[in-house]
C-alpha positions in Angstrom: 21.4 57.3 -17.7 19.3 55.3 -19.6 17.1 56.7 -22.8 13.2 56.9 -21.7 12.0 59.2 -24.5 12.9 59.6 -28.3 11.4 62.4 -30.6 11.1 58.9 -33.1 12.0 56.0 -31.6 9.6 54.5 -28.7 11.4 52.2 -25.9 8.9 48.9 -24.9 8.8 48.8 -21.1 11.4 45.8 -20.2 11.6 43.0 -17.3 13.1 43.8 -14.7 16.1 42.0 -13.3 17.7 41.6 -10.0 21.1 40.7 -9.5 24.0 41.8 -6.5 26.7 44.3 -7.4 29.6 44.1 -4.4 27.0 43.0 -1.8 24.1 45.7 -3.0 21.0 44.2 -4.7 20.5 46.1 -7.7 18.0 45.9 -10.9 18.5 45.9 -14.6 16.3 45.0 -17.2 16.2 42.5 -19.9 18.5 42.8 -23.2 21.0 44.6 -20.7 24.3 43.6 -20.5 26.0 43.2 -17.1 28.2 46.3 -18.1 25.4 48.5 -19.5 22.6 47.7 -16.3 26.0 48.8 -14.3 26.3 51.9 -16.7 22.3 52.9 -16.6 22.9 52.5 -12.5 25.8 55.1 -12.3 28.6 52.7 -12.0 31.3 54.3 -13.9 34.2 52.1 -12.3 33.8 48.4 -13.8 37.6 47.4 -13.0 41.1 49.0 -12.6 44.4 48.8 -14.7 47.0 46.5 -13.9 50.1 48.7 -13.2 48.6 52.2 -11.6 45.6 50.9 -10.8 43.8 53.8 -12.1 40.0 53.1 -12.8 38.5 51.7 -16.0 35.3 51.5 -17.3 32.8 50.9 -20.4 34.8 51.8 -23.3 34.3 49.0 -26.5 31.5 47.4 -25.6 32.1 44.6 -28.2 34.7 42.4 -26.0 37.8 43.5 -27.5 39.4 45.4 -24.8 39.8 44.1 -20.9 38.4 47.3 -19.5 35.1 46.1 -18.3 36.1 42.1 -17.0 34.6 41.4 -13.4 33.8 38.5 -11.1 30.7 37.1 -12.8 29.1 34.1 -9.7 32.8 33.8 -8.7 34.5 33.6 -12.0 36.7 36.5 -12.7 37.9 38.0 -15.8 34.4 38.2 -17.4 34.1 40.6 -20.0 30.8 42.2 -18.7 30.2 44.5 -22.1 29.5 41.2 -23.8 27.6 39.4 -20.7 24.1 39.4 -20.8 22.6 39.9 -17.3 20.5 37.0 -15.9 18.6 37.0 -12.7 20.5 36.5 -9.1 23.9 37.3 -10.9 26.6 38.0 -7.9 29.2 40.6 -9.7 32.1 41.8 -8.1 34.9 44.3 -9.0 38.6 42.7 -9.9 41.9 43.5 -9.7 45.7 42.4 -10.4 45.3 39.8 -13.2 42.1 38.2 -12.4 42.4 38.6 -8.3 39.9 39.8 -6.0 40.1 43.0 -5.0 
């Protein structure tokens, strides 16, 4: 899902990163945010509403909204849209106000 090739703009070939989504290892690259890496992957499902627990996934992407927070190394309620992703990271789906799912 990521943009390789631009009739203008021209895309530097980044470092990659490795970090574990729900037990998977899994690579992003550097300037990603923990959201976006999970976006560029196929991960549409970041977390899932309080109430019907229908799914959620990258909608603002500047922190204003709770659609994207995760467990971020065992911290939950993590807004991943804002989280830039650093090697080794453990990220986990949440649920219910902050618990695990």
């Amino acid at each position: 899902m990521r943009i390789t090739t631009h009739p203008i703009l021209t895309f530097p070939k980044k470092q990659e990163i490795s970090f574990i989504f729900e037990g998977q290892k899994m690579v992003g690259y550097e300037g990603d945010t923990v959201a976006s890496a999970l976006h560029d992957l196929g991960v549409m499902t970041l977390s899932y509403s309080i109430k019907k627990n229908r799914p959620r996934g990258f909608y603002c992407a500047i922190g204003n909204c709770a659609s994207c927070n995760m467990v971020i190394n065992g911290k939950p309620n993590v807004r991943t849209c804002i989280t830039p992703l650093k090697e080794g990271m453990i990220v986990e789906r949440q649920t219910n106000k902050g618990v695990l799912k």
